[in-house]
PDB file of N, CA, C, O and CB in Angstrom:
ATOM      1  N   UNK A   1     120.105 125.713 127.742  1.00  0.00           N
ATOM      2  CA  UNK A   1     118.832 126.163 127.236  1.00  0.00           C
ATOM      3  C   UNK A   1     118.241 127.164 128.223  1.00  0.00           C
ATOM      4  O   UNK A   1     118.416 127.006 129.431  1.00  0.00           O
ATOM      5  CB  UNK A   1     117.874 124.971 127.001  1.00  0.00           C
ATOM      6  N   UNK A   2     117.654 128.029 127.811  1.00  0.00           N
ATOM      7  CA  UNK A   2     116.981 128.944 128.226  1.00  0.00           C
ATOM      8  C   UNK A   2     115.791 129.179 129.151  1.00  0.00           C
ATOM      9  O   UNK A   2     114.968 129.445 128.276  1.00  0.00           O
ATOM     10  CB  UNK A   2     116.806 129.263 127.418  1.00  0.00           C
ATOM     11  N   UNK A   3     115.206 129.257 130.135  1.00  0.00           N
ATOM     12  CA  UNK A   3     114.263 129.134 130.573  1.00  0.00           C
ATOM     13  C   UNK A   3     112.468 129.079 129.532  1.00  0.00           C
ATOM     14  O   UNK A   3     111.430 128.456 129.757  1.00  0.00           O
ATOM     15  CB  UNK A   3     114.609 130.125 131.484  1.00  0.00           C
ATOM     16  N   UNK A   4     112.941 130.242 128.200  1.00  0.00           N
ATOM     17  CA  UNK A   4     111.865 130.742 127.570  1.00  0.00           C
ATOM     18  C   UNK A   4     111.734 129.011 126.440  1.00  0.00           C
ATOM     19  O   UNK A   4     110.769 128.446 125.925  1.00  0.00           O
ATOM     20  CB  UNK A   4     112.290 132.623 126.699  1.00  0.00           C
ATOM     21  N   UNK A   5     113.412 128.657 126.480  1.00  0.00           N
ATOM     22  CA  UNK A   5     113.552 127.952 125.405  1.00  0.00           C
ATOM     23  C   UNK A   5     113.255 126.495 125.830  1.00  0.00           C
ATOM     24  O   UNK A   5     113.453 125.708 124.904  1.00  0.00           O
ATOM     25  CB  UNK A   5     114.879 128.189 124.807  1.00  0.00           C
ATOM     26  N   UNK A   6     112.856 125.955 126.913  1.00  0.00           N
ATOM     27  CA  UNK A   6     112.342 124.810 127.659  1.00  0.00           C
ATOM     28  C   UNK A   6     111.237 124.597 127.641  1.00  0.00           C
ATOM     29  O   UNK A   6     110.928 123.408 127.711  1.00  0.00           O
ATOM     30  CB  UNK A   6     112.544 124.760 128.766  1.00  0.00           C
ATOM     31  N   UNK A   7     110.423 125.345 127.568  1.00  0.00           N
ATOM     32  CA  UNK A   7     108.997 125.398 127.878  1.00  0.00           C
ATOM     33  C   UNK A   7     108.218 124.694 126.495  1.00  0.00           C
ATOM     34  O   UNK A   7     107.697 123.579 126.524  1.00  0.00           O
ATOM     35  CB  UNK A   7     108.523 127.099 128.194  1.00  0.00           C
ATOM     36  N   UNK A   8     108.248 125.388 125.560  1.00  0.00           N
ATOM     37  CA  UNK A   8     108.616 124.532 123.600  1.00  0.00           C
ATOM     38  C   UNK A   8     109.005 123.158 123.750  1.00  0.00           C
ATOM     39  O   UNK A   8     108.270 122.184 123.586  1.00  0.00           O
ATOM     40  CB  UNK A   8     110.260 125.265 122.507  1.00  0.00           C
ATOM     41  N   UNK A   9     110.573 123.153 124.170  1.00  0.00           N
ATOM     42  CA  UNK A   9     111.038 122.003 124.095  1.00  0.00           C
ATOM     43  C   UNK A   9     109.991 120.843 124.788  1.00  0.00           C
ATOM     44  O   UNK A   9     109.481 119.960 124.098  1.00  0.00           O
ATOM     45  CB  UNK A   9     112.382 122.120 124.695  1.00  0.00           C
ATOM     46  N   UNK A  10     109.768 120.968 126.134  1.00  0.00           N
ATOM     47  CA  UNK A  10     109.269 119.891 126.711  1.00  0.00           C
ATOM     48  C   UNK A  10     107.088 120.104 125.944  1.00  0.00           C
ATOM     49  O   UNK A  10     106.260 119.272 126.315  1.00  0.00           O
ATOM     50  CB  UNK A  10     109.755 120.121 128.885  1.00  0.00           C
ATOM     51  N   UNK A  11     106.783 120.958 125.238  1.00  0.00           N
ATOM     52  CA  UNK A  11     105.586 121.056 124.577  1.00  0.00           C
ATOM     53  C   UNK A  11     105.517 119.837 123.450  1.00  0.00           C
ATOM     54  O   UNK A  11     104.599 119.021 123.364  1.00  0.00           O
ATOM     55  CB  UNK A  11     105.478 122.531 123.957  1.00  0.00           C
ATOM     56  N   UNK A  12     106.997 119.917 122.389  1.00  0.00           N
ATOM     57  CA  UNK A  12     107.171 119.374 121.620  1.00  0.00           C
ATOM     58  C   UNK A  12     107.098 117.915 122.066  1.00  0.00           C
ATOM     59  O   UNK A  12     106.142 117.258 121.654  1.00  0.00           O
ATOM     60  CB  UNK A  12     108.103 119.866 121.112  1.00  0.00           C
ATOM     61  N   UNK A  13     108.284 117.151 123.112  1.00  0.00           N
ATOM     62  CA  UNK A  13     108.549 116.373 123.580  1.00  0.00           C
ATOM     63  C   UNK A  13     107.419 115.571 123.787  1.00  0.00           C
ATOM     64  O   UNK A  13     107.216 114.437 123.353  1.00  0.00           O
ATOM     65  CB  UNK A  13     109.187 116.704 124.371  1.00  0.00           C
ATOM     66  N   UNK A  14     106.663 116.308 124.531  1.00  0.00           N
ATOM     67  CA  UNK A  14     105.220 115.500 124.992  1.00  0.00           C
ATOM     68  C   UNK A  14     104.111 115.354 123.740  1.00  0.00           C
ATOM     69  O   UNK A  14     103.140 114.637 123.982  1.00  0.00           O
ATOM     70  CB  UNK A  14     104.372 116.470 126.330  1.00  0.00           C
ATOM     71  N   UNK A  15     104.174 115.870 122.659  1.00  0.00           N
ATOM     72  CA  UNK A  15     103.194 116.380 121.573  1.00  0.00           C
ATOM     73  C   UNK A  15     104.080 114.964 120.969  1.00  0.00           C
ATOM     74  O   UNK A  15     103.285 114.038 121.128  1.00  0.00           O
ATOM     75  CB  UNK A  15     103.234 118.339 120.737  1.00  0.00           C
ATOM     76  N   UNK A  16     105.162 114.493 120.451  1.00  0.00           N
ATOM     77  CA  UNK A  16     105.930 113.301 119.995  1.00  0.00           C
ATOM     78  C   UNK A  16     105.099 112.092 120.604  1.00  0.00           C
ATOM     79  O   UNK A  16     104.504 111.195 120.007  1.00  0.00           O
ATOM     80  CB  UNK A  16     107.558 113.328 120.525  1.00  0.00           C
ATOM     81  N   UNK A  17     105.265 112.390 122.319  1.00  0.00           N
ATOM     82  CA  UNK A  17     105.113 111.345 122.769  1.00  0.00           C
ATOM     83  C   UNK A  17     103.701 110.537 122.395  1.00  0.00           C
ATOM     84  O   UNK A  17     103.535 109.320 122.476  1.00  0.00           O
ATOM     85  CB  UNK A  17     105.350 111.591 124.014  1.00  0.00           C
ATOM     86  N   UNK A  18     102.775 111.489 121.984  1.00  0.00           N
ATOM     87  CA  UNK A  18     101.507 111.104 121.954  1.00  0.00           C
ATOM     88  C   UNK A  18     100.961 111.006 121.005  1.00  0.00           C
ATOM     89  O   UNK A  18      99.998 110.243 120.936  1.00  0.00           O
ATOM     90  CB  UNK A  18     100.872 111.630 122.500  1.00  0.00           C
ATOM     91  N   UNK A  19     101.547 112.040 119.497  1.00  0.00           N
ATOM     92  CA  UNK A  19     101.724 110.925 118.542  1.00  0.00           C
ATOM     93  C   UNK A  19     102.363 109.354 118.407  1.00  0.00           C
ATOM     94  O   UNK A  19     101.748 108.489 117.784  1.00  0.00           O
ATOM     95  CB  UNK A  19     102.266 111.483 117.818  1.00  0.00           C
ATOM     96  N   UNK A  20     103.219 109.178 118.838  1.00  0.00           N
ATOM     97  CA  UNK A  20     103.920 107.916 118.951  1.00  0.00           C
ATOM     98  C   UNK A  20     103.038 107.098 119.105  1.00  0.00           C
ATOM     99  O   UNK A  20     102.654 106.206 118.349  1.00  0.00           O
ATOM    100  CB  UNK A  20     104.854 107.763 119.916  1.00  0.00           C
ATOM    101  N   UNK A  21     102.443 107.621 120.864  1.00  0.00           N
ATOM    102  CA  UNK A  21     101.724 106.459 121.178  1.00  0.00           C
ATOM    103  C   UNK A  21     100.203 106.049 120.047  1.00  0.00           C
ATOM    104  O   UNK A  21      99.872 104.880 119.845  1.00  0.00           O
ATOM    105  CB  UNK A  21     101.296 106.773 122.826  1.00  0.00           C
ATOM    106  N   UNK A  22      99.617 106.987 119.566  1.00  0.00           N
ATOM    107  CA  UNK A  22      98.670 107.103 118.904  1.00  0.00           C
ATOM    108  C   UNK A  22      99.052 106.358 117.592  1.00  0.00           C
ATOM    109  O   UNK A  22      98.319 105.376 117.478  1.00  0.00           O
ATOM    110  CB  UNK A  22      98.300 108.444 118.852  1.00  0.00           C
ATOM    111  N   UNK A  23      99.739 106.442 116.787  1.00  0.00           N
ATOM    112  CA  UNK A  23     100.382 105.695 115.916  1.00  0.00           C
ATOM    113  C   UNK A  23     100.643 104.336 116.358  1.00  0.00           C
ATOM    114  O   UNK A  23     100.284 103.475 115.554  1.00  0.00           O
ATOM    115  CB  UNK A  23     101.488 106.303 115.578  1.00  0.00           C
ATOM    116  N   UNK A  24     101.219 103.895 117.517  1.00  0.00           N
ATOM    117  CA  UNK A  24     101.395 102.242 117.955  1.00  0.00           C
ATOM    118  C   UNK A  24     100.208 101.685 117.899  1.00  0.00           C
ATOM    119  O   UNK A  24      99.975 100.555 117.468  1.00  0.00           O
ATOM    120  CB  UNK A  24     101.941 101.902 119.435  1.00  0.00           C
ATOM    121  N   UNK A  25      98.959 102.922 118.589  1.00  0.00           N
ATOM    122  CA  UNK A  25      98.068 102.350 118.630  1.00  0.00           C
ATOM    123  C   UNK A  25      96.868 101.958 117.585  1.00  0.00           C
ATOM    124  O   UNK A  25      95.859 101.265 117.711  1.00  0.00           O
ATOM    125  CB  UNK A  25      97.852 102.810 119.414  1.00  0.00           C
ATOM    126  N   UNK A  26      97.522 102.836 116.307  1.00  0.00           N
ATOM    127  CA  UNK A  26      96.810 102.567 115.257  1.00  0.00           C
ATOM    128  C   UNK A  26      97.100 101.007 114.442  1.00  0.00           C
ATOM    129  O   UNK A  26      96.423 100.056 114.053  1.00  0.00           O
ATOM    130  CB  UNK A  26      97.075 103.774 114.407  1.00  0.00           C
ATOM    131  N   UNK A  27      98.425 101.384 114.463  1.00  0.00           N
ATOM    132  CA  UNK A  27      99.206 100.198 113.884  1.00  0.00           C
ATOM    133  C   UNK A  27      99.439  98.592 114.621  1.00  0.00           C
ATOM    134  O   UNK A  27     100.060  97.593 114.261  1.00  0.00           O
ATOM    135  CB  UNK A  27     100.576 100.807 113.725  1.00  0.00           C
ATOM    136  N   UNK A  28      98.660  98.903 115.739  1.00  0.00           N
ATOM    137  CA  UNK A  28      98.326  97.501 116.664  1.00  0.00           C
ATOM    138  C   UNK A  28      97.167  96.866 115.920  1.00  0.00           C
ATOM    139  O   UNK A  28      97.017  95.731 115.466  1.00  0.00           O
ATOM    140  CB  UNK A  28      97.811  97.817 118.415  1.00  0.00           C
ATOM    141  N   UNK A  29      96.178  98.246 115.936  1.00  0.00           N
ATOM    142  CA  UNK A  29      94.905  97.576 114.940  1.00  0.00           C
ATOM    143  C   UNK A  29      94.873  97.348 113.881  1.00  0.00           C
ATOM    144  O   UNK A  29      94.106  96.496 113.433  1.00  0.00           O
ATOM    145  CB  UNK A  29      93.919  98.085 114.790  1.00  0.00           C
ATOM    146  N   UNK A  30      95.602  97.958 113.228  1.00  0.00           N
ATOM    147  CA  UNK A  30      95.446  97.655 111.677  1.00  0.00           C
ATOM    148  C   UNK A  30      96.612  96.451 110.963  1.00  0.00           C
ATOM    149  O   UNK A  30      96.451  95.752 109.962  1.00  0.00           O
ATOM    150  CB  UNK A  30      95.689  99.254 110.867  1.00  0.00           C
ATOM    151  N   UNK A  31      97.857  96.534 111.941  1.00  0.00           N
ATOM    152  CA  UNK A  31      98.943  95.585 111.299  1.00  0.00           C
ATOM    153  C   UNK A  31      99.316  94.747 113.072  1.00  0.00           C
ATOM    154  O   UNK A  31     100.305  94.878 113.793  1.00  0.00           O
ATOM    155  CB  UNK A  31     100.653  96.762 110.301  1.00  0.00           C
ATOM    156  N   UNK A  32      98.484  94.203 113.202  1.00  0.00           N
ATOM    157  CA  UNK A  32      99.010  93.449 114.700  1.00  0.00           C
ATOM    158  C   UNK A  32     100.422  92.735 114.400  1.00  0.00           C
ATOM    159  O   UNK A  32     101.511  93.087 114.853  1.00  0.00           O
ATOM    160  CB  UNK A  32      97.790  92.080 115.311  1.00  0.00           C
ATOM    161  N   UNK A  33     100.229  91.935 113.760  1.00  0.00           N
ATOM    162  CA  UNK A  33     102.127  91.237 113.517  1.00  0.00           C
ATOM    163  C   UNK A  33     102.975  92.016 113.399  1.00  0.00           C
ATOM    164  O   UNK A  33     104.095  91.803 113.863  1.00  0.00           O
ATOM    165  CB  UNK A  33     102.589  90.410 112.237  1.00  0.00           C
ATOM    166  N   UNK A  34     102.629  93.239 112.679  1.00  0.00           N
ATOM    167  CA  UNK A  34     103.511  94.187 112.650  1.00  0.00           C
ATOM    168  C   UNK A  34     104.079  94.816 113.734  1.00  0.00           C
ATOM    169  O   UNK A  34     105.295  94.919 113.894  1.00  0.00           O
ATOM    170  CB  UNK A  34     103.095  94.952 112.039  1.00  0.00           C
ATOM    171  N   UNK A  35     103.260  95.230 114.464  1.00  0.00           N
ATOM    172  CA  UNK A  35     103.746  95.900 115.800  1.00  0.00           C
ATOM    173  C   UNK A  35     104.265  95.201 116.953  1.00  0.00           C
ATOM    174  O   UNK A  35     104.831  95.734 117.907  1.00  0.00           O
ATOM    175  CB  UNK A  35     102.746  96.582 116.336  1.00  0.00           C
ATOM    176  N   UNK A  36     103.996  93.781 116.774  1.00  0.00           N
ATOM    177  CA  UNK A  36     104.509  92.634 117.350  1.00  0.00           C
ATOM    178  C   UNK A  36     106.037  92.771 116.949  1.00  0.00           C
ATOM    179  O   UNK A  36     107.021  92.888 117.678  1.00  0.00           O
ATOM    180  CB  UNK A  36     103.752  91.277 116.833  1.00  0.00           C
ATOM    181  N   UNK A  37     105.938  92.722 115.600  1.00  0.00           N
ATOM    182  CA  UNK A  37     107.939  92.491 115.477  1.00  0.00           C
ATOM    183  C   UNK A  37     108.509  94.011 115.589  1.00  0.00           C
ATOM    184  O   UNK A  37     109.651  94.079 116.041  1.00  0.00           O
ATOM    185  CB  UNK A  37     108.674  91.710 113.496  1.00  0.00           C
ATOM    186  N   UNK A  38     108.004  95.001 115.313  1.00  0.00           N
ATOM    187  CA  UNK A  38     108.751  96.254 115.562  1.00  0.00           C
ATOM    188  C   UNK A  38     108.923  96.096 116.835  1.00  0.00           C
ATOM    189  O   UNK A  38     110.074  95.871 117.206  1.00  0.00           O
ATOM    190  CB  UNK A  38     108.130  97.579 115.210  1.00  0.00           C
ATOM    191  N   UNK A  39     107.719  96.177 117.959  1.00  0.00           N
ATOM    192  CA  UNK A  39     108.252  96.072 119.783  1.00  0.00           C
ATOM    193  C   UNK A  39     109.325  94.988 119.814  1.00  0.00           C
ATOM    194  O   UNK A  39     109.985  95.059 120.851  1.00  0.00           O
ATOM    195  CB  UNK A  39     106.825  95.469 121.073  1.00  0.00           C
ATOM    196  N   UNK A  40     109.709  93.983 118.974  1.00  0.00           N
ATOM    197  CA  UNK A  40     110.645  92.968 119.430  1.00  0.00           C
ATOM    198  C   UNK A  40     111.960  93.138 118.968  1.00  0.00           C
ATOM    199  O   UNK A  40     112.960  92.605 119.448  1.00  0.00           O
ATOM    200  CB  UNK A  40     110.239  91.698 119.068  1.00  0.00           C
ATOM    201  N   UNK A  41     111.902  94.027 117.866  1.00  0.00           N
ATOM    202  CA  UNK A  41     112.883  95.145 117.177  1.00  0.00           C
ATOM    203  C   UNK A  41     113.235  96.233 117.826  1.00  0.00           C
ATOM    204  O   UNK A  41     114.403  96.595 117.687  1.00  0.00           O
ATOM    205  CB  UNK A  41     112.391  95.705 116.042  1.00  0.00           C
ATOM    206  N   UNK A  42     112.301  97.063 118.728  1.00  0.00           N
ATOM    207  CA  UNK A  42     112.740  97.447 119.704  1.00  0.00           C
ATOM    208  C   UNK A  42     113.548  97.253 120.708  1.00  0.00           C
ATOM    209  O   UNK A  42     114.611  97.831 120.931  1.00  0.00           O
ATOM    210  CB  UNK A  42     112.218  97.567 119.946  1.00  0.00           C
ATOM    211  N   UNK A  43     112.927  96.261 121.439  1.00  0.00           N
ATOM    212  CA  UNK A  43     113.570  95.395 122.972  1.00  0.00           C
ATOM    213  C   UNK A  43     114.868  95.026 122.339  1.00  0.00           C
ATOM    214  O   UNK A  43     115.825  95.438 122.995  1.00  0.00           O
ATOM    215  CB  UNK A  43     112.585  93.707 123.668  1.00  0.00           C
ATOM    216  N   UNK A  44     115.204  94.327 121.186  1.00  0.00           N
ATOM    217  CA  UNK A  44     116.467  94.236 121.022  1.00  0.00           C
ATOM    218  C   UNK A  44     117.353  95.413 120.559  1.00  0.00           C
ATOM    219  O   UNK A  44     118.461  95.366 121.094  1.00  0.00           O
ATOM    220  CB  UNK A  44     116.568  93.291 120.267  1.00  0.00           C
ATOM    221  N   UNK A  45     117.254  96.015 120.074  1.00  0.00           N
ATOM    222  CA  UNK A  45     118.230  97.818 119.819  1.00  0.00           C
ATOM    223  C   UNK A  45     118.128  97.644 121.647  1.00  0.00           C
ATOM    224  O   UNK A  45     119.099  97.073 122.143  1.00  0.00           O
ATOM    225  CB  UNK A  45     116.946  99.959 118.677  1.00  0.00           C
ATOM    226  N   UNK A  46     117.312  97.983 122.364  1.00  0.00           N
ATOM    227  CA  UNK A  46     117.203  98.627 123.742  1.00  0.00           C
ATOM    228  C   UNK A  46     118.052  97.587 124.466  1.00  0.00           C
ATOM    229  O   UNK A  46     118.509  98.086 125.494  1.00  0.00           O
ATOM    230  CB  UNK A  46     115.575  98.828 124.386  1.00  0.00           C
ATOM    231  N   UNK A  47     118.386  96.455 124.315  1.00  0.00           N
ATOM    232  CA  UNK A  47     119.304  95.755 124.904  1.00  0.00           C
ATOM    233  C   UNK A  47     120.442  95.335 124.104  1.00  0.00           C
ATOM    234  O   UNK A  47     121.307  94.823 124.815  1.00  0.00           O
ATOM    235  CB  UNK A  47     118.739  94.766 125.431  1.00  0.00           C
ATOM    236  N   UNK A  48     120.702  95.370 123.029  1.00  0.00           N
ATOM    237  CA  UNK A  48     122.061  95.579 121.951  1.00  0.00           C
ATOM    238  C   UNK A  48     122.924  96.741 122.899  1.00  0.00           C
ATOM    239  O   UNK A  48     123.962  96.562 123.537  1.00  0.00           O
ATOM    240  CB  UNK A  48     121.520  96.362 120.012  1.00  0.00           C
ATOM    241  N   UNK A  49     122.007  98.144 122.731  1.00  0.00           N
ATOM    242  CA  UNK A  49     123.091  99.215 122.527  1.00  0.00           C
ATOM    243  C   UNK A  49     122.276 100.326 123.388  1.00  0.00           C
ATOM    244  O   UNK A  49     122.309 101.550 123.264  1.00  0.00           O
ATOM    245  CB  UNK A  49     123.478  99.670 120.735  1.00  0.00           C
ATOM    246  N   UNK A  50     121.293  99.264 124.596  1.00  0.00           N
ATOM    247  CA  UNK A  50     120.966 100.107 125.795  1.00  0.00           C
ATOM    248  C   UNK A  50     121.893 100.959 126.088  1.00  0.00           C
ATOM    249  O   UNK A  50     121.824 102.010 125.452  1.00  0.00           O
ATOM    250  CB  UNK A  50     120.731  99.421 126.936  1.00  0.00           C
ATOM    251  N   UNK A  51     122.915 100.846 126.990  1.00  0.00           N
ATOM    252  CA  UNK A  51     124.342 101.635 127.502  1.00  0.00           C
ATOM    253  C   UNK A  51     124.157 103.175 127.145  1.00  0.00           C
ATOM    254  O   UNK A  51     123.836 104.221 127.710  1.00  0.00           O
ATOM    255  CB  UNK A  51     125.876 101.009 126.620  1.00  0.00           C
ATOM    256  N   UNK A  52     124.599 102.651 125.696  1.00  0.00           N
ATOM    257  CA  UNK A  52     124.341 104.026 124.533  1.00  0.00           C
ATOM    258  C   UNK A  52     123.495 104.697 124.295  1.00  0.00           C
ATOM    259  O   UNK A  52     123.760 105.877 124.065  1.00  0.00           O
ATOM    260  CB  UNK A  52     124.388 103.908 123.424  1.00  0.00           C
ATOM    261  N   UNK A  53     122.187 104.267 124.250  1.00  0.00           N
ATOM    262  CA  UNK A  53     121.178 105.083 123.925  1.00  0.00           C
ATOM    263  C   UNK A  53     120.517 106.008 126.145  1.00  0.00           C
ATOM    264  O   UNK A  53     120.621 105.652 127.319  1.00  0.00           O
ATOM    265  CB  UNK A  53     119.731 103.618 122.770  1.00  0.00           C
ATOM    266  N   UNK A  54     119.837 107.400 125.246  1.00  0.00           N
ATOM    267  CA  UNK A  54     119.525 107.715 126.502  1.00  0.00           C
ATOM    268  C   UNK A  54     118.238 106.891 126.777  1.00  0.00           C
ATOM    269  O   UNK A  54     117.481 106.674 125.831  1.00  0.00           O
ATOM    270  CB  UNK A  54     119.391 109.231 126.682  1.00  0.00           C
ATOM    271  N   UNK A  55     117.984 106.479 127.856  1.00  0.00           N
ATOM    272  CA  UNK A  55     116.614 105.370 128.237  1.00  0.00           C
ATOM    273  C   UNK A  55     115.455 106.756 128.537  1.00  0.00           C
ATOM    274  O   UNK A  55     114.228 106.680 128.606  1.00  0.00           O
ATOM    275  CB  UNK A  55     116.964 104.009 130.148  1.00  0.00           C
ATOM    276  N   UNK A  56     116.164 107.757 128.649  1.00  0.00           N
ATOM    277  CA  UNK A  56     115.143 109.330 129.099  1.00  0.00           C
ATOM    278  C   UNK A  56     113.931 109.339 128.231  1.00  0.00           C
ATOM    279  O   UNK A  56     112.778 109.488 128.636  1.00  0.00           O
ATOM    280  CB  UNK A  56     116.017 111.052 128.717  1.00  0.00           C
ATOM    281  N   UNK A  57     114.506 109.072 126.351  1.00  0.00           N
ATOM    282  CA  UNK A  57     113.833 109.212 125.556  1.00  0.00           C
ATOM    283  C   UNK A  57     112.790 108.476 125.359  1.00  0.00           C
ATOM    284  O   UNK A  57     111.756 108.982 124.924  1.00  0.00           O
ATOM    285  CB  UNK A  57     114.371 109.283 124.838  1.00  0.00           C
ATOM    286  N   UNK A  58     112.895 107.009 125.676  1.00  0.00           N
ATOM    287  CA  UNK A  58     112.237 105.774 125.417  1.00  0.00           C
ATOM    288  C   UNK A  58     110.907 106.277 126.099  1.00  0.00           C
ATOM    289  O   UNK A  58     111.001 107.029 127.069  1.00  0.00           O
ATOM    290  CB  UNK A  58     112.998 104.337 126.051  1.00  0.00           C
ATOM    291  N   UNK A  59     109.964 105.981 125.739  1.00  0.00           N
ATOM    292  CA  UNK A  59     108.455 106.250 126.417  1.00  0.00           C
ATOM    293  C   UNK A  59     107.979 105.362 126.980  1.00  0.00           C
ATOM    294  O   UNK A  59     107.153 104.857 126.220  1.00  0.00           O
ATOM    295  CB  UNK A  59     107.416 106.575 125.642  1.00  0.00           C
ATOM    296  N   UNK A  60     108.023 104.672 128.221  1.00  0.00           N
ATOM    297  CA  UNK A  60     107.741 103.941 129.349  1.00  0.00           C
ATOM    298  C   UNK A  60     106.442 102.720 128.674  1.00  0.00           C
ATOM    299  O   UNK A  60     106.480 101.490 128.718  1.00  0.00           O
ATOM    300  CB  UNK A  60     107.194 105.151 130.708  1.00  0.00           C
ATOM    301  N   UNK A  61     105.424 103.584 128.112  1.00  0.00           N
ATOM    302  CA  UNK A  61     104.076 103.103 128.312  1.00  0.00           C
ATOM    303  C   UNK A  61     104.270 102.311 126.737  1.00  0.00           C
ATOM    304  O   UNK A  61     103.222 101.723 126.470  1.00  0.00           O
ATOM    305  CB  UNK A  61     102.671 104.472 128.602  1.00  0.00           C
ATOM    306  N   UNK A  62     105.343 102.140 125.617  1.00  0.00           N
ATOM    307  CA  UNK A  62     105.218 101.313 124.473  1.00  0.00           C
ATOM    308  C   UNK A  62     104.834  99.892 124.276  1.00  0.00           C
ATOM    309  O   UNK A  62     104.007  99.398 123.510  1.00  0.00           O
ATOM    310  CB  UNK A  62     106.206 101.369 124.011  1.00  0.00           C
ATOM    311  N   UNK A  63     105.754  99.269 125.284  1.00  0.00           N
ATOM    312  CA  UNK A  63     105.366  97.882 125.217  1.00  0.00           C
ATOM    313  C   UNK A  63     104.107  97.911 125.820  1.00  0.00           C
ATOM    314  O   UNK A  63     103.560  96.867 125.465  1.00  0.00           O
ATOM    315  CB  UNK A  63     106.313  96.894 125.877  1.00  0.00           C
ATOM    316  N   UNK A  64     103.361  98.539 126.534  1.00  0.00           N
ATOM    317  CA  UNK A  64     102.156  98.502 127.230  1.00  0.00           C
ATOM    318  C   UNK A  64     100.901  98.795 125.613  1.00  0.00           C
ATOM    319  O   UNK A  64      99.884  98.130 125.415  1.00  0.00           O
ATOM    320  CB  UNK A  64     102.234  99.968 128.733  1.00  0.00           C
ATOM    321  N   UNK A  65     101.309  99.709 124.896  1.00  0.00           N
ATOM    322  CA  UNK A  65     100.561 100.041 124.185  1.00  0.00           C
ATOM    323  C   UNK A  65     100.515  99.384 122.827  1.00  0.00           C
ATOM    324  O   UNK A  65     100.018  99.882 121.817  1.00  0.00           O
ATOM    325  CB  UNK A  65     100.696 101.157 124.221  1.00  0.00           C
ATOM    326  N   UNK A  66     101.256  97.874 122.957  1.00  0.00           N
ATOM    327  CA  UNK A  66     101.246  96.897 122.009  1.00  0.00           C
ATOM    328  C   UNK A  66     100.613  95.826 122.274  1.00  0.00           C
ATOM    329  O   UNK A  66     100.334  95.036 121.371  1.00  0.00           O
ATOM    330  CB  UNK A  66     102.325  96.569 121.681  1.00  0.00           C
ATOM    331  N   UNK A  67     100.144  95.523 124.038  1.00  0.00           N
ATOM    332  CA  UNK A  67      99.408  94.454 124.322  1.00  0.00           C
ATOM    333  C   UNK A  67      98.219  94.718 124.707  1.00  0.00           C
ATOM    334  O   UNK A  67      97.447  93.804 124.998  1.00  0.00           O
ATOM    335  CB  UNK A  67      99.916  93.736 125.129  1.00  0.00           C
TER     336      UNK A  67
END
């Protein structure tokens, strides 16, 4: 990738990240059980087929933004 073509990329990246989080955090309030079993649906994919997946992508602060 390109120097011009990085700059986007990591714009996008971070613009995801914060929808994401904004969405967990909607869906904490409005469907709490829900976001309870998706994070536990998570943690298990992330330890099934951790290895495999890049951990780069995973956004640190999720399980934080479910409790």
């Amino acid at each position: 990738m390109t120097g011009q073509a990085i700059a986007p990329a990591r714009e996008t990246a971070a613009r995801a990240r914060e929808n994401s989080e904004y969405v967990r955090s909607l869906l904490n309030v409005r469907q709490p059980q829900f976001a309870v079993a998706l994070e536990s649906a998570v943690q298990k994919l992330l330890r099934d087929h951790g290895p495999v997946c890049n951990s780069s992508q995973r956004n640190p602060r999720w399980p934080n933004a479910l409790r």
